[in-house]
C-alpha positions as CSV (number, residue, x, y, z in Angstrom):
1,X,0.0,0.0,0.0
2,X,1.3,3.4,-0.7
3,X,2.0,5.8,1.8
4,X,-0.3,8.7,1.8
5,X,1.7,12.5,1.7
6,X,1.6,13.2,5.0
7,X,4.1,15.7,5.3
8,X,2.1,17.3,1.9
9,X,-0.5,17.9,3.8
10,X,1.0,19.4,6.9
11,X,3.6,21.6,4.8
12,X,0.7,22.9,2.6
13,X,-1.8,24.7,5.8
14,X,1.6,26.6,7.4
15,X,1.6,30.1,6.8
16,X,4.8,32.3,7.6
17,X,4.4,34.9,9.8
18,X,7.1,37.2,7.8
19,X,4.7,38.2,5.1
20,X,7.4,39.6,2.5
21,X,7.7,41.8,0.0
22,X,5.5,39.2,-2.6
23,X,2.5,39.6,-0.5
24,X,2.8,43.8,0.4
25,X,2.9,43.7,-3.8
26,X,0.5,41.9,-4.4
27,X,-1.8,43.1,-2.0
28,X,-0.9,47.1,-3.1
29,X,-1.8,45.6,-6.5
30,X,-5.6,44.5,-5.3
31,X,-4.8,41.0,-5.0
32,X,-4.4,38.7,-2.5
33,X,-3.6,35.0,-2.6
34,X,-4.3,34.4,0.9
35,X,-7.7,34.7,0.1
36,X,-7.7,33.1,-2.7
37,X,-6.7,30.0,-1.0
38,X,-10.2,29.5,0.3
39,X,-11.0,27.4,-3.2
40,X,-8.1,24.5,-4.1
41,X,-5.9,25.5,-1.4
42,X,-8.4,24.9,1.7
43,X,-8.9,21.8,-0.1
44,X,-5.9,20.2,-0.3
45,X,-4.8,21.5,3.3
46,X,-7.6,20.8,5.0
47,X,-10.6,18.9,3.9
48,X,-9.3,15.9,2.2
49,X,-12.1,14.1,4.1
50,X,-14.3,15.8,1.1
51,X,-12.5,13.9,-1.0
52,X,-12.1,10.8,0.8
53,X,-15.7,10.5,1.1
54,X,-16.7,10.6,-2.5
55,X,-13.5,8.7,-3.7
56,X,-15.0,5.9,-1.6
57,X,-18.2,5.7,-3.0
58,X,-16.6,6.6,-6.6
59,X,-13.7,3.6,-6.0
60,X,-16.0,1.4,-4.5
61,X,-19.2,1.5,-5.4
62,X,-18.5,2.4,-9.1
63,X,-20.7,5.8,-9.2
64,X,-19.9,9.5,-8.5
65,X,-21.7,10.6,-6.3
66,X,-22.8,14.4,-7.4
67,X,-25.1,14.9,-3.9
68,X,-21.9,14.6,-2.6
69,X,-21.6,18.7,-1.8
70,X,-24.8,18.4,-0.3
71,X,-23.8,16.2,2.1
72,X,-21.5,18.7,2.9
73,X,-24.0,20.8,3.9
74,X,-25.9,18.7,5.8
75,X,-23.3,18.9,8.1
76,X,-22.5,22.7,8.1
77,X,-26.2,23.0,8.5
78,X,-26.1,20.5,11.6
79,X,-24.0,22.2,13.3
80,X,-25.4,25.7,12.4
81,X,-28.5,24.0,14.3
82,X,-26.2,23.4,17.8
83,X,-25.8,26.6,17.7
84,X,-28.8,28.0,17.2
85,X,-30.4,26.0,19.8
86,X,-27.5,26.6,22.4
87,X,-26.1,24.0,22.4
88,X,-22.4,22.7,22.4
89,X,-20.5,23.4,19.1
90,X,-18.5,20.0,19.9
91,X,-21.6,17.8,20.2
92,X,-22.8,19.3,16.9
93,X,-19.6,17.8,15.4
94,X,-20.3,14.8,16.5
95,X,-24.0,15.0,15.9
96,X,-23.1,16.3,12.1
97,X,-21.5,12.7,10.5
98,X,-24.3,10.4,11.9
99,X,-27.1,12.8,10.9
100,X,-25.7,12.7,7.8
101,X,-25.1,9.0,7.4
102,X,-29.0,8.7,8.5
103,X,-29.7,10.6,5.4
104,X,-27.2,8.8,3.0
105,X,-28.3,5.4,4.1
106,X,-32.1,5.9,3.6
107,X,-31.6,7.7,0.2
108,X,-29.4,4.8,-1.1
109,X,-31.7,2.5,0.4
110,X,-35.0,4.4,-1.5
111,X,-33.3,5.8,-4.9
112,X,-29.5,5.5,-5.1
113,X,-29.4,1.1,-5.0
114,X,-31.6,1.2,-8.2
115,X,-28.6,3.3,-10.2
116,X,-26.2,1.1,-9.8
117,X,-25.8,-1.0,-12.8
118,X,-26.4,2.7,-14.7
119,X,-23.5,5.0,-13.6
120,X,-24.2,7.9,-16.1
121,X,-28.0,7.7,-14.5
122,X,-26.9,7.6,-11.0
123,X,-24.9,11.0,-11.6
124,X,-28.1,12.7,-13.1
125,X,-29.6,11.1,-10.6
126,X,-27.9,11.9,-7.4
127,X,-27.3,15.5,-8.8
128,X,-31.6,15.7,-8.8
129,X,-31.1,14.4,-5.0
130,X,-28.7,17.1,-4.5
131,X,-30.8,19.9,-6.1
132,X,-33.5,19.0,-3.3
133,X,-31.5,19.2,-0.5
134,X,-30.0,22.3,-1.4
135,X,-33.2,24.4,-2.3
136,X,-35.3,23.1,1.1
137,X,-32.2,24.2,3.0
138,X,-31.9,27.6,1.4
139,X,-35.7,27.9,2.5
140,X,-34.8,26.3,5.9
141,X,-32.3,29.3,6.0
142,X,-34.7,32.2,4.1
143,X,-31.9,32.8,1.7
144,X,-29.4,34.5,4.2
145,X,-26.5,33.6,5.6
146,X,-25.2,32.3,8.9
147,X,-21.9,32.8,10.5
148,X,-20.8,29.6,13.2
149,X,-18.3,30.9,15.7
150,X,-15.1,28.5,15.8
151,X,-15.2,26.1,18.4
152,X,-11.9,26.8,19.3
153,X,-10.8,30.6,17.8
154,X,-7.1,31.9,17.9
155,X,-4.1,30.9,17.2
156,X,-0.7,29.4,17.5
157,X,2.8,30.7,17.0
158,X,5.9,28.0,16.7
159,X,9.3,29.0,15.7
160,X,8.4,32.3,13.6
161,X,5.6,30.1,11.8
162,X,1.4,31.1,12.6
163,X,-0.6,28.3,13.2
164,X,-4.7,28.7,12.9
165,X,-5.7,27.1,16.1
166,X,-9.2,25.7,14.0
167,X,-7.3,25.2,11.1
168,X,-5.0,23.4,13.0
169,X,-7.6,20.7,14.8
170,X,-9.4,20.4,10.7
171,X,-5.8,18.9,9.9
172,X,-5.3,16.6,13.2
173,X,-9.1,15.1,12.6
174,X,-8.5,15.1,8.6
175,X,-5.6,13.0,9.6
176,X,-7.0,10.8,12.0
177,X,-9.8,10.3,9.8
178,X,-8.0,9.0,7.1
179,X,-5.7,6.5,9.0
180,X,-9.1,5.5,10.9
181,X,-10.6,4.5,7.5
182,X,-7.5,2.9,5.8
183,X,-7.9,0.7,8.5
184,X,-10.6,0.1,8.7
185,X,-11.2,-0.4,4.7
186,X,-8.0,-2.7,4.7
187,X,-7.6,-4.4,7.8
188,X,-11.2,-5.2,9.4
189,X,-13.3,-8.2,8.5
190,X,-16.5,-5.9,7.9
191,X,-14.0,-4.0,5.2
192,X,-12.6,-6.8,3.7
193,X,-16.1,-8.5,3.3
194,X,-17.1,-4.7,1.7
195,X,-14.3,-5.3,-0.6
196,X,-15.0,-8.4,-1.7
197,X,-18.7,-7.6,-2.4
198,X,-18.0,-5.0,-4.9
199,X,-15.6,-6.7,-6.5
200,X,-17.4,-9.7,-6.9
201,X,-21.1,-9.2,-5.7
202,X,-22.2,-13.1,-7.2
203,X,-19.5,-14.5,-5.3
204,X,-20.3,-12.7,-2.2
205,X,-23.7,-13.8,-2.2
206,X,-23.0,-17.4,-3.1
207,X,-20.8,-16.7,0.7
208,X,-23.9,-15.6,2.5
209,X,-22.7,-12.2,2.1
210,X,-25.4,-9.6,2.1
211,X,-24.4,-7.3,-0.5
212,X,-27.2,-4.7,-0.4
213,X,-26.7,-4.3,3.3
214,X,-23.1,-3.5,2.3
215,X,-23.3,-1.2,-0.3
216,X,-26.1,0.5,2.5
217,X,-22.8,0.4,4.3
218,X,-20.5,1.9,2.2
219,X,-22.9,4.8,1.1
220,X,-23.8,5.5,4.6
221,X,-19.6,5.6,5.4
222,X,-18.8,8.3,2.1
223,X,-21.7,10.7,3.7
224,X,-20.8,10.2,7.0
225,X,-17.3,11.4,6.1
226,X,-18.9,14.0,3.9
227,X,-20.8,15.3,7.3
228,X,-17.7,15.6,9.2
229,X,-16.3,18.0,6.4
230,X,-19.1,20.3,6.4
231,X,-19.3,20.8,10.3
232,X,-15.2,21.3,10.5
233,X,-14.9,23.9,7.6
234,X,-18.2,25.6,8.2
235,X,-17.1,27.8,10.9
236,X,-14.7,29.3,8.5
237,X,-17.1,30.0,6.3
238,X,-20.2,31.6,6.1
239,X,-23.3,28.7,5.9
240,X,-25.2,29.3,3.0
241,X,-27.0,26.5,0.4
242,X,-24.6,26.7,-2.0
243,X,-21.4,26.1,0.8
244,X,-20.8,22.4,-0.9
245,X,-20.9,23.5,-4.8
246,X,-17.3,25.1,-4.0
247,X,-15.9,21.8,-3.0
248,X,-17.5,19.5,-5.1
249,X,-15.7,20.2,-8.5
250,X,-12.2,20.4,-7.0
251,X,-13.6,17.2,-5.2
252,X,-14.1,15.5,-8.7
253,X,-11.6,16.7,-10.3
254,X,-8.9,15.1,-7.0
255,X,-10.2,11.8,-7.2
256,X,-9.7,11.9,-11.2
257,X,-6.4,13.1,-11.0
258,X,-5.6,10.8,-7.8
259,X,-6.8,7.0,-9.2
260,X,-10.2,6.1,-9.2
261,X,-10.5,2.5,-7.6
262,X,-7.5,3.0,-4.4
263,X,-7.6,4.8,-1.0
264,X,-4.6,6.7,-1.1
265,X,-5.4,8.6,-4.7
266,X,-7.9,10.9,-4.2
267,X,-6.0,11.8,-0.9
268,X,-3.2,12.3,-3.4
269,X,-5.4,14.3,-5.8
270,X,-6.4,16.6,-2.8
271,X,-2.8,17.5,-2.3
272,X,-2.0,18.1,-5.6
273,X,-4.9,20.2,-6.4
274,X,-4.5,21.9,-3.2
275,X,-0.7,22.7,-3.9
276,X,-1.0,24.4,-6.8
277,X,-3.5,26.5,-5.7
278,X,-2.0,27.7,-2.8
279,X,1.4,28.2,-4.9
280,X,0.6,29.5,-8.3
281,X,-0.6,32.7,-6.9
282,X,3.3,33.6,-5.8
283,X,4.1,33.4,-9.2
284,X,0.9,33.9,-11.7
285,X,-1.8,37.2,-11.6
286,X,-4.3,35.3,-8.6
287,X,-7.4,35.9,-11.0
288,X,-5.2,33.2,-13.1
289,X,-4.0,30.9,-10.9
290,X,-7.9,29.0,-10.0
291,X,-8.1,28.3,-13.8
292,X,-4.6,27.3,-14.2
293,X,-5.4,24.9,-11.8
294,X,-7.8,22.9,-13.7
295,X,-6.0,23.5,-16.8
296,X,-2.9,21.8,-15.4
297,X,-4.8,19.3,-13.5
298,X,-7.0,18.5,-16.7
299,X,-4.0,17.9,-18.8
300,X,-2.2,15.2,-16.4
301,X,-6.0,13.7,-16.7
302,X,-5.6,13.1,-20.2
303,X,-1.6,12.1,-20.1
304,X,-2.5,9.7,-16.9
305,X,-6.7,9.3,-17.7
306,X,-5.9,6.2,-15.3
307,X,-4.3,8.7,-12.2
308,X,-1.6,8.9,-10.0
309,X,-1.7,5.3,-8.7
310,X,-3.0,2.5,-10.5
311,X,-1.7,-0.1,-7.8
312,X,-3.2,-1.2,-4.4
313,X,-6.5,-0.8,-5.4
314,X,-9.7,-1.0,-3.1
């Protein structure tokens, strides 16, 4: 199995204190790439659990997933919900992943299980599921938007380097998060049995393998991990309906770019896409650098169309 980037991920969220000359210029100018890291850049630093969530049901499962952003805001909107009700911002984080498994396992229990042997259906499909979700919460919100206070606000200084205490907890949990699932994925009966259903559902069954509870499963897992996502990067953001639409492309577009079919690429993808994006502002106009990123990123799709690793797969 290949090892997933760790130090990627760590070395792409740390911001220098010393800002520079670069950034005074840039900002004099109009521009400034910190912000502009909220698209790719956030992404790849610190919500590769988006990504891991739809690159399971996408390597898995066989389908994309395009309620997938959705899902994401599910779990903004959960813990917007804590919040509103007074209660504790922590047990809304917790709350946020199994609400939004609830949801995920009765939808592919009710419409997704019938798309299966149609993939091109299930993404019109789940993007209709999507649709709904997103206009009854803009209703549920009246159109406006909502600000979450962080759970834990301020931040860190180590050794000249500024450290976003939030930020900083989205990267320990993203972490954990993804060890926790390799695990559990690789080296758990109940994964290997997932495994070996989707890979070979006839043979499963003749086992005395229930397959359809699996796949239940395995849905239920990608929107649970899509729940988490929401409720960790929704304080840094403002909660509106259209808070998952952001993600959901460069989401895509990682798990194309990472391997379709193993853990570690989409993971891969996420650090990739999130790399560029938080570097090609240094060095390109800003307004430039978010289409530069899919124009680089589309162009390794159609050198590699198989992605980054083609080995190890789920």
């Amino acid at each position: 199995m290949t090892k997933i980037p760790y130090q990627e991920l760590l070395l792409a969220f740390v911001q220098p204190v010393d800002r520079g000359p670069t950034l005074d210029a840039l900002e004099a100018g109009g521009f400034a790439p910190s912000t502009m890291q909220g698209g790719g850049g956030f992404l790849g630093r610190e919500v590769a659990v988006i990504v891991l969530g739809l690159g399971v049901i996408a390597s898995m499962m066989g389908i994309f997933n395009f309620a997938h952003g959705e899902f994401v805001l599910l779990g903004a909107y959960t813990l917007f919900l804590f919040q509103d009700n007074g209660l504790p911002l922590w047990a809304g984080l917790l709350a946020a992943p199994v609400v939004v498994a609830l949801v995920g396992l009765a939808l592919e229990r009710v419409i997704v299980r019938r798309f299966y042997s149609a993939p091109i259906i299930a993404m019109l499909g789940t993007f209709a599921i999507g649709l709904v979700i997103r206009e009854i919460v803009r209703g549920l919100l009246g159109g406006h938007y909502k600000s979450i206070e962080e759970p834990l606000a301020g931040a860190l200084t180590i050794g000249g380097l500024n450290f976003s205490i939030w930020r900083t907890v989205i990267i320990a949990t993203t972490l954990v998060v993804i060890g926790a699932s390799w695990t559990f994925l690789t080296r758990t009966s109940v994964g290997l049995r997932i495994r070996g259903s989707l890979e070979n559902p006839m043979l499963a069954r003749t086992c005395g393998i229930s397959t359809a509870r699996l796949y239940a499963l395995t849905f239920a897992f990608g929107s649970a991990l899509a729940g988490l996502a929401g409720a960790l990067i929704v304080p840094l953001y403002q909660l509106s309906a259209d808070i998952g639409i952001r993600f959901l492309v460069q989401a895509f577009l990682s798990v194309m770019l990472g391997g379709v079919g193993t853990f570690e690429g989409p993971v891969l993808g996420a650090t990739a896409v999130g790399v560029m994006a938080s570097g090609l502002p240094w060095v390109v106009l800003p307004v430039l650098a978010d289409p530069l990123v899919f124009v680089i990123a589309l162009a390794i799709v159609k050198l590699r169309p198989q992605g980054f690793i083609t080995y190890g797969r789920l």
